[in-house]
C-alpha positions as CSV (number, residue, x, y, z in Angstrom):
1,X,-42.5,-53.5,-2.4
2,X,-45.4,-53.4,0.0
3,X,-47.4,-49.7,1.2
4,X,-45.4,-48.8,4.0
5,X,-41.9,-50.4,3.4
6,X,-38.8,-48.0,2.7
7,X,-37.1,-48.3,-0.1
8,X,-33.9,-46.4,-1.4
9,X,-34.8,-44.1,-4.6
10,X,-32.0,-41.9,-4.7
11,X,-28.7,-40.3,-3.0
12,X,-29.2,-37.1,-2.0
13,X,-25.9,-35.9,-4.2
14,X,-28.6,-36.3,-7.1
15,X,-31.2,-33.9,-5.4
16,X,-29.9,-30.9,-4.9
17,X,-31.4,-28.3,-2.5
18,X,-34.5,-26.2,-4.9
19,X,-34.9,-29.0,-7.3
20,X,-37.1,-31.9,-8.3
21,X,-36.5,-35.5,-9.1
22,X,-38.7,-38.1,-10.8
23,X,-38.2,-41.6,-9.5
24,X,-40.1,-45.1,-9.5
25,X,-41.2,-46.5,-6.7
26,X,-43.4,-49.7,-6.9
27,X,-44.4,-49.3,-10.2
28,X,-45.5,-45.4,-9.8
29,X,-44.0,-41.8,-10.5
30,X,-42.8,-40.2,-7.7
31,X,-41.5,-36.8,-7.5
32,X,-39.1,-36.2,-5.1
33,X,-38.3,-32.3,-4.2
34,X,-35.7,-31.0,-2.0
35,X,-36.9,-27.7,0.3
36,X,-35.2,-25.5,2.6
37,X,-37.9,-27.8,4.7
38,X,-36.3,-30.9,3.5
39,X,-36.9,-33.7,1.2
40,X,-40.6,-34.4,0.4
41,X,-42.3,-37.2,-2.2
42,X,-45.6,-36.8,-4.1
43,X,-47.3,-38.7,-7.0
44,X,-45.4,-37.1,-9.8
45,X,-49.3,-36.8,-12.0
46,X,-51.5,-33.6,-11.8
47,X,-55.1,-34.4,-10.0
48,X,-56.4,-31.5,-12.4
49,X,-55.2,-32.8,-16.2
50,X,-52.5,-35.8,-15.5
51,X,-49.5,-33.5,-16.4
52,X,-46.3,-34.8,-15.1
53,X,-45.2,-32.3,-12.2
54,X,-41.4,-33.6,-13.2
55,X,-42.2,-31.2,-15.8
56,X,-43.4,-28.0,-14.0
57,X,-41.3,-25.6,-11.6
58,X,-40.7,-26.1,-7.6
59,X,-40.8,-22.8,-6.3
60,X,-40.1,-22.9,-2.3
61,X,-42.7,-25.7,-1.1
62,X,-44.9,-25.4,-4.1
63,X,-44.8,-27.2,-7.3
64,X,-46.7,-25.9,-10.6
65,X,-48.0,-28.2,-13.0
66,X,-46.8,-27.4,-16.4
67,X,-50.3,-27.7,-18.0
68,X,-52.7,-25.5,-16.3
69,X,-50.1,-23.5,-13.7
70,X,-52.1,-25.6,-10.4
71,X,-50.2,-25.0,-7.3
72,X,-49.7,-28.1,-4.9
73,X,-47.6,-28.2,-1.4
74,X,-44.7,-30.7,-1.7
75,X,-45.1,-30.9,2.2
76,X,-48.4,-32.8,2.3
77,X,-49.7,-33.0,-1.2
78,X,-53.0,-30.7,-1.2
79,X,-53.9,-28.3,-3.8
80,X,-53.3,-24.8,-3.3
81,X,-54.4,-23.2,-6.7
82,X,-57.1,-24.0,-9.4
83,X,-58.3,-25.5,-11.4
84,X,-56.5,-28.3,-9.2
85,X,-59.0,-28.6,-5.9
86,X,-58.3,-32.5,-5.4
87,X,-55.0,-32.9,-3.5
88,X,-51.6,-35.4,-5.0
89,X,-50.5,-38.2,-2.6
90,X,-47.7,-37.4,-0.5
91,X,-45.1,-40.1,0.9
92,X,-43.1,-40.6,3.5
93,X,-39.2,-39.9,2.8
94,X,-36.4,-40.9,5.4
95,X,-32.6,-40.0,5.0
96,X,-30.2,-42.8,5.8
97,X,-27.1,-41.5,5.5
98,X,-26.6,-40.1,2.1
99,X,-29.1,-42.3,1.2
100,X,-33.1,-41.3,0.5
101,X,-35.5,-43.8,1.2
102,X,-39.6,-43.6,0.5
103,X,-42.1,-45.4,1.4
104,X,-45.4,-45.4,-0.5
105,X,-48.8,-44.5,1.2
106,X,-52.5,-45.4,-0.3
């Protein structure tokens, strides 16, 4: 999979709206998390300690790394509490059908 293509990671039966789901895409973590926004996709690792976000709590568009309690928006990725200040990629997510589909960015 190249930066850029779509690819299908899950079915939106398995993402519920308010919760979280760790996928693989191209070799890397990505956490998917379903909003009253929609669906978003970042790197699934902490830019503070390397904690797996899969493991921490979305709270509206905010997910909280288990380790240290670092806030990030699951919208675009950047860092909304310490001691996290660097931001998490975010993806781009499509819905085809039941269907979602990411496609990595740098």
């Amino acid at each position: 999979m190249s930066i850029g293509e779509f690819s299908r990671v899950a079915g939106m039966d398995e993402l519920p709206r308010g919760a979280s789901l760790c996928v693989e895409v191209g070799g890397r973590e990505i956490l998917l998390c379903h909003t009253a926004d929609g669906v978003f996709a970042v790197d699934n690792l902490c830019s503070h300690a390397q904690a797996r976000l899969c493991e921490g709590k979305l709270k509206g568009q905010k997910i909280l790394c288990p380790l240290h309690g670092a806030a990030f928006d699951v919208r675009d990725g950047r860092a909304l509490s310490r001691p996290a200040i660097r931001p998490i990629a975010s993806h781009k997510v499509k819905l085809d059908g039941e269907s979602i589909m990411v496609a990595l960015g740098d």
